[in-house]
C-alpha atoms as an extended CHARMM CRD file, in Angstrom:
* protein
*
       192  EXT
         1         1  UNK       CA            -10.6930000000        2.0910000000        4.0530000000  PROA      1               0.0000000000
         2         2  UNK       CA            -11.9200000000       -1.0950000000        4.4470000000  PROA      2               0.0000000000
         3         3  UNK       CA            -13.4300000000       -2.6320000000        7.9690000000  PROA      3               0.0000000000
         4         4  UNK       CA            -10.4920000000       -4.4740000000        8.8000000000  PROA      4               0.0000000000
         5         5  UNK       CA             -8.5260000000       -1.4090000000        8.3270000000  PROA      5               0.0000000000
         6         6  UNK       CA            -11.0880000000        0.0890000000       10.9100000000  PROA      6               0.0000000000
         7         7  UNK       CA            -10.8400000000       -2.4510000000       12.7740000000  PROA      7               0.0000000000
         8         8  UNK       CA             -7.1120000000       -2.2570000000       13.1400000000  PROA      8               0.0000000000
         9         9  UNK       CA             -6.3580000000        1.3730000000       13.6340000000  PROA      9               0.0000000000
        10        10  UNK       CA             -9.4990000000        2.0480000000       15.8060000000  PROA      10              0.0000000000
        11        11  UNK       CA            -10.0290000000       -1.6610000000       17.2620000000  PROA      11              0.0000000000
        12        12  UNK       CA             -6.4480000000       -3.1810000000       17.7320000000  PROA      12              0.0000000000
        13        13  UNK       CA             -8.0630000000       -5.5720000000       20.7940000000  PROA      13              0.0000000000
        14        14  UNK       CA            -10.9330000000       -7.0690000000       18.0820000000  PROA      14              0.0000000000
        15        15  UNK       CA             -8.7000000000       -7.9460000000       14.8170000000  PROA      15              0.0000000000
        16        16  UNK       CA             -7.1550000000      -10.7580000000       14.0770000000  PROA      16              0.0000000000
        17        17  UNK       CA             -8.1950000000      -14.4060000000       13.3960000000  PROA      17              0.0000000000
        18        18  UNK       CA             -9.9610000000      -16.2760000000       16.1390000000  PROA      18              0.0000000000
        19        19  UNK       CA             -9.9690000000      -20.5040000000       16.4790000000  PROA      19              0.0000000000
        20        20  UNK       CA            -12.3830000000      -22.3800000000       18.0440000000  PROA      20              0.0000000000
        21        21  UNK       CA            -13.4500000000      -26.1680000000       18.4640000000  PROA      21              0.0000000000
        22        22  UNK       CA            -16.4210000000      -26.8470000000       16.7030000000  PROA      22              0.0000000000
        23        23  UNK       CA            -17.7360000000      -29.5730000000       19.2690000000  PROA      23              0.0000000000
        24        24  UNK       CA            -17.3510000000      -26.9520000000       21.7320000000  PROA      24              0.0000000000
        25        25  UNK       CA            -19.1900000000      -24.2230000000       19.8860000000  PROA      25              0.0000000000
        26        26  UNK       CA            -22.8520000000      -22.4780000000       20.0220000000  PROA      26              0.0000000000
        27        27  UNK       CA            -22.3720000000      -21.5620000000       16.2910000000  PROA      27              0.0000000000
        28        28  UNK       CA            -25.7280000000      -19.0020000000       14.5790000000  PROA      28              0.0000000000
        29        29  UNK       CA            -26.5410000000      -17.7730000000       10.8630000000  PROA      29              0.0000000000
        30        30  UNK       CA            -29.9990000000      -18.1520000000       10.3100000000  PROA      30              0.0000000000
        31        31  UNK       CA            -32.3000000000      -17.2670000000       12.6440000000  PROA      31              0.0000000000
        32        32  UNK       CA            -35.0090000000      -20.1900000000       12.5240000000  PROA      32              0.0000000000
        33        33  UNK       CA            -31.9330000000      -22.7830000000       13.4080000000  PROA      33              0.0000000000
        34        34  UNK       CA            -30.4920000000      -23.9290000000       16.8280000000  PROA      34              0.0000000000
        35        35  UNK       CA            -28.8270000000      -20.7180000000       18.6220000000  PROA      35              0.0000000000
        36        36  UNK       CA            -30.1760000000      -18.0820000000       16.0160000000  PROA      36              0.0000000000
        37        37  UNK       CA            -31.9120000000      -15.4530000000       18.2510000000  PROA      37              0.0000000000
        38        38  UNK       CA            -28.3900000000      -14.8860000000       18.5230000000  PROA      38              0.0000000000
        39        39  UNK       CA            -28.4680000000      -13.1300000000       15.6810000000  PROA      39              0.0000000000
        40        40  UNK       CA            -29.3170000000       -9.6530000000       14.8630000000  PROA      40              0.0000000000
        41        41  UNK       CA            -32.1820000000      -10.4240000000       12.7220000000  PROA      41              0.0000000000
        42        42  UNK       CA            -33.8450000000      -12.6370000000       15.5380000000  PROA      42              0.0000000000
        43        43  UNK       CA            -37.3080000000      -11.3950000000       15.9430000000  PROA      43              0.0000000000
        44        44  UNK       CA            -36.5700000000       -9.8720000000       19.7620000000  PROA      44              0.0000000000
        45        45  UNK       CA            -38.4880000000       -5.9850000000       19.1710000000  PROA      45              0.0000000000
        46        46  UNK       CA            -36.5560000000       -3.4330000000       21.3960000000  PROA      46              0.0000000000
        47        47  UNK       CA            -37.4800000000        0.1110000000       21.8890000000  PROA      47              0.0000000000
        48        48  UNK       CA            -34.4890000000        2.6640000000       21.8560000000  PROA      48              0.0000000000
        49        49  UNK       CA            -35.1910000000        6.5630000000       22.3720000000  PROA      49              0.0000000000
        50        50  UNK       CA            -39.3570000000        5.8580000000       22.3740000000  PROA      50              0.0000000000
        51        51  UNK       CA            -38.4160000000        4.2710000000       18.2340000000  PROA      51              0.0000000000
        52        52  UNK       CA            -39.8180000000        0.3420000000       18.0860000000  PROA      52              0.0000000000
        53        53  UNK       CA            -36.9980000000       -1.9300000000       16.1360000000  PROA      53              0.0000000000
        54        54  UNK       CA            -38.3590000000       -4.9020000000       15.1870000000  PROA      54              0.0000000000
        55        55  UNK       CA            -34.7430000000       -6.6600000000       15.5340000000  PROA      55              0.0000000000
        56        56  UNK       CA            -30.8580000000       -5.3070000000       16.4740000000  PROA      56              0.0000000000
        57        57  UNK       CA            -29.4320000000       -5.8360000000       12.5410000000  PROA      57              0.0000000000
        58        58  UNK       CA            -32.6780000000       -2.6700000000       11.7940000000  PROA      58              0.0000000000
        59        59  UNK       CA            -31.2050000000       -0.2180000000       14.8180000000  PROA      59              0.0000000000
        60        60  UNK       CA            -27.3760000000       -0.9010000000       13.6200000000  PROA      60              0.0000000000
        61        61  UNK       CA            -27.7370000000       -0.0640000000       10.4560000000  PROA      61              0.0000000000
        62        62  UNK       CA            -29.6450000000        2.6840000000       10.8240000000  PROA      62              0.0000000000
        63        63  UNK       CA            -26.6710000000        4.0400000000       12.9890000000  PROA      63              0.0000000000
        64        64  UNK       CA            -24.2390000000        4.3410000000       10.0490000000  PROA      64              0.0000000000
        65        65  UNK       CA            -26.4610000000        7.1820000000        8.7340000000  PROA      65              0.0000000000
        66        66  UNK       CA            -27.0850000000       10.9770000000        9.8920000000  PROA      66              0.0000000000
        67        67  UNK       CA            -29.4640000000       12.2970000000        7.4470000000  PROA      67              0.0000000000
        68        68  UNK       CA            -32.9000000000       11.7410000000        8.1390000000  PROA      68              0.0000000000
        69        69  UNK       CA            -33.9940000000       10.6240000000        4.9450000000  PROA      69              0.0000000000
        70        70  UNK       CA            -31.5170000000        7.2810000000        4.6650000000  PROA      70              0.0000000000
        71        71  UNK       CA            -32.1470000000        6.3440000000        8.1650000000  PROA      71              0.0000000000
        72        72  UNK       CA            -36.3480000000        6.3250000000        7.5500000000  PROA      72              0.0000000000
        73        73  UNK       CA            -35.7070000000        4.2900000000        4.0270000000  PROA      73              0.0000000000
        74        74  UNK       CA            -33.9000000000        1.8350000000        6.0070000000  PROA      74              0.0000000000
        75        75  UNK       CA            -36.1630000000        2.0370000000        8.7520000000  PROA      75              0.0000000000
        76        76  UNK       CA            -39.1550000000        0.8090000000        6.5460000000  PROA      76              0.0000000000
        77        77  UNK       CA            -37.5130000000       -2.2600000000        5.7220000000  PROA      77              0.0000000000
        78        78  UNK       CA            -38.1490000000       -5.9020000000        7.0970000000  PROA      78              0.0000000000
        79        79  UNK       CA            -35.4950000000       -9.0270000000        7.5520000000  PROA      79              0.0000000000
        80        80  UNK       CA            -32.4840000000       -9.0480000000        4.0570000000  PROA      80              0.0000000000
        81        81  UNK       CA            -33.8810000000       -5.6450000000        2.5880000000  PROA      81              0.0000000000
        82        82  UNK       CA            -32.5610000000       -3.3170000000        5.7740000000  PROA      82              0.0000000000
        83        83  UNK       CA            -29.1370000000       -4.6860000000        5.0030000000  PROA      83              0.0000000000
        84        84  UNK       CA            -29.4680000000       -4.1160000000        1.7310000000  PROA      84              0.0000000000
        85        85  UNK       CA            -30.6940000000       -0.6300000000        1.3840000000  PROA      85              0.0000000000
        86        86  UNK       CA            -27.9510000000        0.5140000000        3.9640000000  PROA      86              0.0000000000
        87        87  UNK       CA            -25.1240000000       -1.0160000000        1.6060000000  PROA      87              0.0000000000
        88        88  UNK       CA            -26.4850000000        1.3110000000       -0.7890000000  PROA      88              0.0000000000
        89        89  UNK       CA            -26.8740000000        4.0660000000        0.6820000000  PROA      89              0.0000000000
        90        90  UNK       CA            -23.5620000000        3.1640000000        1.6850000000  PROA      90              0.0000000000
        91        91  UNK       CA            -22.2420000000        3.0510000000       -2.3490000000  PROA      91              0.0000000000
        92        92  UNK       CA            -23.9510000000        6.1810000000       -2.4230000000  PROA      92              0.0000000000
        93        93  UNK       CA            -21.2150000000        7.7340000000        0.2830000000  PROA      93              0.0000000000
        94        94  UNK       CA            -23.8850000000        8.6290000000        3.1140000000  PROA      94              0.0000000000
        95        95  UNK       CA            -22.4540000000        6.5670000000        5.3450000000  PROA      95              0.0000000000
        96        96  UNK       CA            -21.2560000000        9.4640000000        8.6480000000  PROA      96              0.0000000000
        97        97  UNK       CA            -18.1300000000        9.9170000000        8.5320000000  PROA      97              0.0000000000
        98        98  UNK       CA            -17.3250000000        8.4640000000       11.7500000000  PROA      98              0.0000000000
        99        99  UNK       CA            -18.4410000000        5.2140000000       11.6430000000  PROA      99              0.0000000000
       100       100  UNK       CA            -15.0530000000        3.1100000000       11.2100000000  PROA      100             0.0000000000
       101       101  UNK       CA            -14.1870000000        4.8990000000       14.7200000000  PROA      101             0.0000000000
       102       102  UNK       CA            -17.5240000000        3.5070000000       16.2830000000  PROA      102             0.0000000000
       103       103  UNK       CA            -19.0340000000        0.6740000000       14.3530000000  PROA      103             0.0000000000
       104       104  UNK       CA            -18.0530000000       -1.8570000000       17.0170000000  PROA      104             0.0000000000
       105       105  UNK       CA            -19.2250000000        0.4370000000       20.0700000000  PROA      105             0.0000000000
       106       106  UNK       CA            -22.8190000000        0.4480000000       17.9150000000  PROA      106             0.0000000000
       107       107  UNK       CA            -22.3140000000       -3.1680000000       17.9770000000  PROA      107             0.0000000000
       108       108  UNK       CA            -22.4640000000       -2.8330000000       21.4380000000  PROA      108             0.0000000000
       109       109  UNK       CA            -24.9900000000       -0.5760000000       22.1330000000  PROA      109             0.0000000000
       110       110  UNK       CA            -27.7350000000       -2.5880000000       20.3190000000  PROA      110             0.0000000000
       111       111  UNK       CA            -26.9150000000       -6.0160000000       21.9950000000  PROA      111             0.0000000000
       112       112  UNK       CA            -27.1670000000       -3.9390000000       25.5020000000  PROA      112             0.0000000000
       113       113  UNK       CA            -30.7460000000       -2.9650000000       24.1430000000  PROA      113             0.0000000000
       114       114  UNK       CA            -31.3950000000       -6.3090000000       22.7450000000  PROA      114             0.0000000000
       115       115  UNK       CA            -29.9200000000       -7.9850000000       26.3260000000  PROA      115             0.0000000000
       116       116  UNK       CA            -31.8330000000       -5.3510000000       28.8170000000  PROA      116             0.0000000000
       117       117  UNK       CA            -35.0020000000       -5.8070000000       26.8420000000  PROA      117             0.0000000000
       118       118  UNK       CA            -35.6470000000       -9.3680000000       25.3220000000  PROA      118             0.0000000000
       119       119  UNK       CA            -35.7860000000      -12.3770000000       27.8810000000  PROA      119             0.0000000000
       120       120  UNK       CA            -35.7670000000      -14.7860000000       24.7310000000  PROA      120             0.0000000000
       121       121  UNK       CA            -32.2700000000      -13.5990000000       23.8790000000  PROA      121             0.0000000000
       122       122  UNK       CA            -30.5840000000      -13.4240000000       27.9230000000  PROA      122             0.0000000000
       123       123  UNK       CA            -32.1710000000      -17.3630000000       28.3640000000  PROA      123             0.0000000000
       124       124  UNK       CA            -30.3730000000      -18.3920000000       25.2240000000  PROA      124             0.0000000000
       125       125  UNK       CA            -26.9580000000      -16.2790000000       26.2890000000  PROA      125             0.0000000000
       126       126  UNK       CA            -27.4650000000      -18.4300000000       29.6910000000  PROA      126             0.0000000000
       127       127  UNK       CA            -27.7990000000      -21.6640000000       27.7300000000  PROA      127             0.0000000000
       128       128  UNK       CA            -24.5500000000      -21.4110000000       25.9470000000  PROA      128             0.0000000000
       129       129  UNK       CA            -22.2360000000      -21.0210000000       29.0680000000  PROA      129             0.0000000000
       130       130  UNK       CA            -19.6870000000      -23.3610000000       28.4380000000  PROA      130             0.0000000000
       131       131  UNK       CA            -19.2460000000      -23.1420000000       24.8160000000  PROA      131             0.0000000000
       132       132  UNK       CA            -17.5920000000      -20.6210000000       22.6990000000  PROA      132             0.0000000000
       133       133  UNK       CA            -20.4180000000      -18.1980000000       20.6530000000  PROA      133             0.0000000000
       134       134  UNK       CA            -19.4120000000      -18.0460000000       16.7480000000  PROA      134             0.0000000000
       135       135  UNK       CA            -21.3310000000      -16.0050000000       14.1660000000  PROA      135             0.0000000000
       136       136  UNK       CA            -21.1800000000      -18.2770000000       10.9730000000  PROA      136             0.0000000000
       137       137  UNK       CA            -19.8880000000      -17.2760000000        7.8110000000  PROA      137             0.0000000000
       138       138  UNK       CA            -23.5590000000      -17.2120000000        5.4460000000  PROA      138             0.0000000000
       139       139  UNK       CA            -21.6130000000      -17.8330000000        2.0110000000  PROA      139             0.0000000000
       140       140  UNK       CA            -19.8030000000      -20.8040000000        2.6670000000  PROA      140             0.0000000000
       141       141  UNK       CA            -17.8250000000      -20.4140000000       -0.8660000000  PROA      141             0.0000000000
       142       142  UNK       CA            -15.9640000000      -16.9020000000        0.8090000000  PROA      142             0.0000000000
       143       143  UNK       CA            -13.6630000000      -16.2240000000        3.8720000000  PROA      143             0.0000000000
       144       144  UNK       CA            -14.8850000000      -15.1610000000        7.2540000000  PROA      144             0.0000000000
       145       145  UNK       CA            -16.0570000000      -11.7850000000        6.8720000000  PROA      145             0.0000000000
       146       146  UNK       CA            -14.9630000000       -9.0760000000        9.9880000000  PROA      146             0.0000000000
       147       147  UNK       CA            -18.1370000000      -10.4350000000       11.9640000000  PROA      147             0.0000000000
       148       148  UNK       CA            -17.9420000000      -13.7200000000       11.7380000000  PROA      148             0.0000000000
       149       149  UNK       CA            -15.6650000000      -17.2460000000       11.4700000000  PROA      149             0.0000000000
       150       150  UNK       CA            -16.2200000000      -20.0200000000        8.6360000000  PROA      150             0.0000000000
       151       151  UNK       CA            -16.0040000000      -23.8810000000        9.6970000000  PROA      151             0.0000000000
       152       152  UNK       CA            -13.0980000000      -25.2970000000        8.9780000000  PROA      152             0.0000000000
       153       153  UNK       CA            -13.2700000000      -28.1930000000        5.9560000000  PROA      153             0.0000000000
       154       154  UNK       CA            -12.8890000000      -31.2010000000        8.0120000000  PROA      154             0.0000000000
       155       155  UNK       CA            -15.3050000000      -29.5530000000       10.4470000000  PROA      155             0.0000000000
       156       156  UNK       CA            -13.0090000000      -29.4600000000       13.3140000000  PROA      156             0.0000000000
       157       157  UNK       CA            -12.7380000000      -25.6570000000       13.6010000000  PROA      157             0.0000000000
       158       158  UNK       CA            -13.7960000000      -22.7410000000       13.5770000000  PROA      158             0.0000000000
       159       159  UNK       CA            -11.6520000000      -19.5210000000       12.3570000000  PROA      159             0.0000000000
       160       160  UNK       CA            -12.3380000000      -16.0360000000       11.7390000000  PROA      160             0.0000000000
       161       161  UNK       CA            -12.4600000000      -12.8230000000       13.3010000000  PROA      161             0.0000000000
       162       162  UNK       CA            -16.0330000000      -13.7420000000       14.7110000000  PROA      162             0.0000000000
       163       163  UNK       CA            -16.5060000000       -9.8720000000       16.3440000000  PROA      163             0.0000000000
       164       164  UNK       CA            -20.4650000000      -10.5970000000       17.0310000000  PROA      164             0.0000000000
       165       165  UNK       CA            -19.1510000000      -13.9130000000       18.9630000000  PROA      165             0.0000000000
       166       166  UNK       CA            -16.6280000000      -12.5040000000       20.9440000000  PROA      166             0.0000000000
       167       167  UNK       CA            -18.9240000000       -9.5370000000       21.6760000000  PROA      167             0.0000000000
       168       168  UNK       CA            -21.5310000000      -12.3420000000       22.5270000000  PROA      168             0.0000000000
       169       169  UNK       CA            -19.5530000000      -14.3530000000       24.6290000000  PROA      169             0.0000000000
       170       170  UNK       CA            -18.4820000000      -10.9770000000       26.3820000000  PROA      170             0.0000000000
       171       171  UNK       CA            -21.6330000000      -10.0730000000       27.4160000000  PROA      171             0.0000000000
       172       172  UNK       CA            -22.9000000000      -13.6450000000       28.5420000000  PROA      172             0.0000000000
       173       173  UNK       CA            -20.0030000000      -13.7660000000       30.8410000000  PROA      173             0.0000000000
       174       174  UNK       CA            -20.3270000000       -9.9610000000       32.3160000000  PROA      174             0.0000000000
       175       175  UNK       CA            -23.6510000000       -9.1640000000       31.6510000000  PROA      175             0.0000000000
       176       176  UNK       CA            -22.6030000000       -5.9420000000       30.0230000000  PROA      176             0.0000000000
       177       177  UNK       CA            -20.6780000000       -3.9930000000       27.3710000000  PROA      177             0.0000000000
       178       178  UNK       CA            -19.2170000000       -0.7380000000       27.6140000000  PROA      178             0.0000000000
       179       179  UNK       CA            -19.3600000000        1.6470000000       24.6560000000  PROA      179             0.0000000000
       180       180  UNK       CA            -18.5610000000        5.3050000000       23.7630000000  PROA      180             0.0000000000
       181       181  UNK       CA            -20.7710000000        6.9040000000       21.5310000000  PROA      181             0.0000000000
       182       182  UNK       CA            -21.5190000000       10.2080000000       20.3020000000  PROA      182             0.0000000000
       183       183  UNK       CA            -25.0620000000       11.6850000000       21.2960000000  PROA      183             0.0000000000
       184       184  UNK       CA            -26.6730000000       11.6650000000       17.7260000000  PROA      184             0.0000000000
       185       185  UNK       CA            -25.6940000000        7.7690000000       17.1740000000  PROA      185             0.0000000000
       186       186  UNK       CA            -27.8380000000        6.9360000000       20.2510000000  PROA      186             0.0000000000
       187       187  UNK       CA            -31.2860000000        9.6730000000       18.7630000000  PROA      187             0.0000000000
       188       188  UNK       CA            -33.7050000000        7.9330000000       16.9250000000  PROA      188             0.0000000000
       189       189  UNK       CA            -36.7950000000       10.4830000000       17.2350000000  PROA      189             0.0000000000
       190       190  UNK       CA            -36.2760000000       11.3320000000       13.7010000000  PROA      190             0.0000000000
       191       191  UNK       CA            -37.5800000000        7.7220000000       12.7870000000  PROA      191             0.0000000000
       192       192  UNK       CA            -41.1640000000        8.6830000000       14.5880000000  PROA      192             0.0000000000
């Protein structure tokens, strides 16, 4: 199945197609622009069961894995690479099983770590009260994908799904998330 599909069966609340004024909009992609500590490949290093991450996009994507040997290739990797080796070890069919039941409560449990831990990334969640929180399309040539919303072509608005955003904006607001998650998606000891 793909994510959307996921997303609808296990997610009704997060699918759909989100609009939002672009003059009114924090909007992230890359993370040396305006707003892109956002992002889960902002430098902000976290520490989750004793396991240094050197940014949230590393600890999600480790998630999607159970066997040991997956989760340490991605591990090793720095900035593009991680999400590259987990889409295929993904191809491969090591993803766990459960994953289109949890993805977006993993989604949630690293930006908890990522708020609780890195000041850099709570002062910028601060700075953007007032305006909505959109994760940018990167290819501007394809749709939104499930995470994020594309800019509109007369620049006017924004539309997609935009998951990270609404999970951003979220969390500004309440200064938490709530997630269910099984034990072993939360153990990272193997990595030491």
């Amino acid at each position: 199945m793909r994510l959307e599909g996921f997303i609808k069966e296990y997610y009704p609340e997060w699918y759909g197609i989100q609009e939002y004024p672009a003059d009114k909009t924090a909007a992230f992609c890359k993370v040396a622009e305006e707003w892109g500590v956002l992002g889960n490949f902002a430098p902000t290093p976290i520490v989750v069961d004793g396991v240094p991450f050197d940014c949230t996009e590393k600890l999600f994507q480790v998630m999607k894995f159970t066997d040991e040997e997956s989760r340490k290739i991605i591990y090793a990797q720095k900035g593009q690479p991680i999400k590259m080796k987990a889409k295929h070890q993904e191809k491969a069919g090591i993803v766990r099983e459960d994953w289109g039941r949890i993805f977006i409560d993993a989604m949630k449990f690293c930006l908890m770590r990522k708020y609780t831990q890195s000041e850099t990334f709570r002062k910028e969640l601060e700075r953007s009260k007032g305006l909505f929180i959109v994760e940018q399309q990167a290819n501007p040539r394809r749709p939104a994908g499930a995470y994020s919303a594309k800019l509109s072509e007369d620049g006017t608005i924004w539309a997609g799904p935009n998951i990270m955003g609404r999970l951003l904006m979220e969390l500004r607001d309440n200064g938490k998330l709530e997630y269910n998650l099984p034990a072993d998606a939360m153990s990272f000891s193997d990595l030491l």
